[in-house]
C-alpha positions in Angstrom: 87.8 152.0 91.1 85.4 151.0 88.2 87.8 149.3 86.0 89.5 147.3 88.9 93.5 147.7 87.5 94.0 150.1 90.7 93.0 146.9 92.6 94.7 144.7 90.7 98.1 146.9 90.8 97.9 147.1 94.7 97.3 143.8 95.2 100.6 142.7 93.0 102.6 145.7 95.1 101.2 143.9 98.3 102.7 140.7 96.8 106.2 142.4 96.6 105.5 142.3 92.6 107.8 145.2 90.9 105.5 148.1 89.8 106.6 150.5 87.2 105.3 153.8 86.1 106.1 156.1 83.8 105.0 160.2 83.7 101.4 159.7 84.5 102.0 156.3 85.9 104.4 157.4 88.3 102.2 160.6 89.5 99.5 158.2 90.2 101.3 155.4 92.1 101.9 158.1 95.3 98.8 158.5 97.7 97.8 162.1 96.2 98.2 162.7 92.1 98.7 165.9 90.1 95.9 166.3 87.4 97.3 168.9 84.9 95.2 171.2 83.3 95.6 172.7 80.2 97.0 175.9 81.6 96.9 176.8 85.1 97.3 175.4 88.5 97.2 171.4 88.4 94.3 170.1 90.3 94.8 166.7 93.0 93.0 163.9 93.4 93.8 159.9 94.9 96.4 157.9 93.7 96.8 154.0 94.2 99.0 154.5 97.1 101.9 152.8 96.7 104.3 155.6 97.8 103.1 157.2 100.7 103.8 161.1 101.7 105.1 162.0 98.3 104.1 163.7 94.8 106.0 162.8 91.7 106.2 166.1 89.4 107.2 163.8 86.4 109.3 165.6 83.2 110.8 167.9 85.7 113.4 170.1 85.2 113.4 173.1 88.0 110.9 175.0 85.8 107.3 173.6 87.3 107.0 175.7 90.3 103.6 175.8 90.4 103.2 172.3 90.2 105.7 171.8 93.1 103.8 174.0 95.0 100.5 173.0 94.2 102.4 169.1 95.1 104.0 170.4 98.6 100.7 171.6 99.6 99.1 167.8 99.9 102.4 165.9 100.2 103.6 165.2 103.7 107.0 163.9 103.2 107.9 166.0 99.8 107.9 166.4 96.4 109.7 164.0 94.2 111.0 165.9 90.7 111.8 163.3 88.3 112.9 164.6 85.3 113.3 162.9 81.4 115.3 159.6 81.3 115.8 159.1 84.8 113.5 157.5 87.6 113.5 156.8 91.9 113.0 153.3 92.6 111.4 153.2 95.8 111.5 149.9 98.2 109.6 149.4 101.1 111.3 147.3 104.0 108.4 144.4 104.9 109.6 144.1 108.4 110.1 148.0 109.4 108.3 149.8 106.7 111.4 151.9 106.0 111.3 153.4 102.6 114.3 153.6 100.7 114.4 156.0 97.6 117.3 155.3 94.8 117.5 157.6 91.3 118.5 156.4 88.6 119.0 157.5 84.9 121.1 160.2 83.3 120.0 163.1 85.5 119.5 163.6 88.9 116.1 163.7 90.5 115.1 166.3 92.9 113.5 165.7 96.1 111.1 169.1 97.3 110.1 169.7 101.1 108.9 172.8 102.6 112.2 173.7 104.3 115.0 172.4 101.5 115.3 171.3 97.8 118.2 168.4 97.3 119.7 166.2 94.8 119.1 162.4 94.6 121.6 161.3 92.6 122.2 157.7 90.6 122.8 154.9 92.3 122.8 156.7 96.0 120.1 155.8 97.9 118.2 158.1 100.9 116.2 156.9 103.4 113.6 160.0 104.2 113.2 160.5 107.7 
């Protein structure tokens, strides 16, 4: 990128340094973003690629459908729907690249694939498979 912080953010995820992102900074941490429009269908584009297979739908509370859709259409694991005061941490495993989703917060998170919609809730993690 021009600015070189998507550089510098990957390379301190690579180091297994914490990286944090709220709303827009979690949509862009996954492989493919969400770029809201004013009204309308959301566009995509790259993320940094820290969370592979998934789309965050941040401020989510069941009511953006057509951003989930728009989302399930690029995602190939799911759609993560994290809505206000609440978060997924997501770890990586360096040995076996398993990734390990945990929500946490006051409110459950939502986790969208084609076939089912399901609950991540606080403090119980989920390994997708």
């Amino acid at each position: 990128d021009a600015t070189g912080v998507g550089d510098s953010v990957r390379a301190r995820f690579a180091a297994r340094i914490p990286v944090m992102g709220a709303s827009a900074g979690a949509m862009v941490a996954c492989t493919t973003t969400l770029l809201p429009q004013w009204r309308g269908v959301p566009n995509t584009g790259p993320g940094l690629g820290l969370v592979p297979g998934y789309v965050v739908v941040p401020h989510f509370d069941g009511a953006r459908s057509v951003w989930v859709k728009t989302a399930l259409a690029v995602a190939e694991q799911g759609v993560l729907g994290v809505p206000e005061c609440s978060g997924v941490m997501i770890d990586i495993d360096e040995h076996s690249a398993v990734m390990r989703l945990t929500a946490v917060g006051v409110a459950a998170s939502t986790l969208v694939t084609p076939t089912e919609r399901s609950e991540l809730v606080a403090g119980v993690g989920f390994e997708p498979t």
